[in-house]
N, C-alpha and C positions, 0 to 999 in steps of 0.2 A: 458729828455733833460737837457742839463747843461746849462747855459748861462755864459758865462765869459765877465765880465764888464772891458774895459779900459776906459785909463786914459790919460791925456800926451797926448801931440802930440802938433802943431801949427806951427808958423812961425817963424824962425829964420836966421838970417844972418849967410852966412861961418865962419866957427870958430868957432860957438856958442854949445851951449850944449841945450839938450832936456832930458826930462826922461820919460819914458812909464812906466805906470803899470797897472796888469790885475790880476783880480782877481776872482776866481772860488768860490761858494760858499761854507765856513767853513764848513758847517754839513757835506761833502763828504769828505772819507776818505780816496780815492785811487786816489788821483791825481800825479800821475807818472813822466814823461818827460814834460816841460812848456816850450814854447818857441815864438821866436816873428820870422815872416815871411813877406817880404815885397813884395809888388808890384806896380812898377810904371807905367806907360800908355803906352803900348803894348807889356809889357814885362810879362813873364809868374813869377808867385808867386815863391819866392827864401827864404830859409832859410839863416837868419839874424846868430838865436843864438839859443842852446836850452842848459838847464842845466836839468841833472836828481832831480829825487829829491836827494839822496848822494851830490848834489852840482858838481858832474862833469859836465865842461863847453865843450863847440863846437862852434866854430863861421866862420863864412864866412869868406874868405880872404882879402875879399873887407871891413873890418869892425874889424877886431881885431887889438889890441893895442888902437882903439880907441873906441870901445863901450865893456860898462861891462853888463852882465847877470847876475843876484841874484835872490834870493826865500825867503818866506819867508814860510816857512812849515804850520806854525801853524795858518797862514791866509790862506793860498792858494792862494797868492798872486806871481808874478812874475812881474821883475822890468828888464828895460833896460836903462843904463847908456848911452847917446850918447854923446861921446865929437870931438870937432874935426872937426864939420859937414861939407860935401861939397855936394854943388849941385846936386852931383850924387846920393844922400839920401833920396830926392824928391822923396817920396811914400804913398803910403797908407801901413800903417803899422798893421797885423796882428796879436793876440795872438792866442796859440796853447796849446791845452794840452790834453795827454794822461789821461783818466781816466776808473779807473775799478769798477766796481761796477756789486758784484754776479758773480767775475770771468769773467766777461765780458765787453773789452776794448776796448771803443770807442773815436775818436778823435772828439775835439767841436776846435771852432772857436768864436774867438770874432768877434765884428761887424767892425773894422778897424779902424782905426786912421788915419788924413791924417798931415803926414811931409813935410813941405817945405820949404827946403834952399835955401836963396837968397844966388847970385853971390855978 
């Protein structure tokens, strides 16, 4: 089992900026695709952002230009830049990451983070 530890999260006025980070523990060396996935209250869980490890990005439509995805390799750390925020942001915010270990690739989950934008 992996546990990935976030970071980040709380309350903030529209406009405001937040940053998430999540990080998988160092001694594992096959941590692959990382990414953050949010869900709000009765909406089913949506992909935010995910960067490979190469550093190629992906993001949701509802959310680029105004949230950046970064890694940091050599921690196994995964960070989310939120700027911009609006109300519609209001989530519990997820980390994601692909990891291989013995060839064999299983997806872990942090425990959530909750986001909340006031109007």
């Amino acid at each position: 089992q992996v546990q990935l530890v976030e970071f980040g999260g709380g309350l903030v006025q529209a406009g405001g900026s937040l940053r998430l980070s999540c990080a998988a523990p160092v001694s594992i060396l096959g941590v692959n695709t990382m990414g953050w996935y949010r869900q709000a209250p009765g909406n089913q869980r949506e992909l935010v952002a995910h960067i490979t490890r190469g550093g190629s990005t992906n993001y949701a439509d509802s959310v680029k230009g105004r949230f950046t995805i970064s890694r940091d390799n050599a921690k196994n750390t995964v960070y989310l830049r939120m700027n911009s925020l609006k109300p519609e942001d209001t989530a519990v915010y997820y980390c994601n990451a692909e990891v291989s270990i013995n060839k064999i690739i299983n997806t872990y989950w942090g425990q959530g983070t909750q986001v909340t934008v006031s109007s």
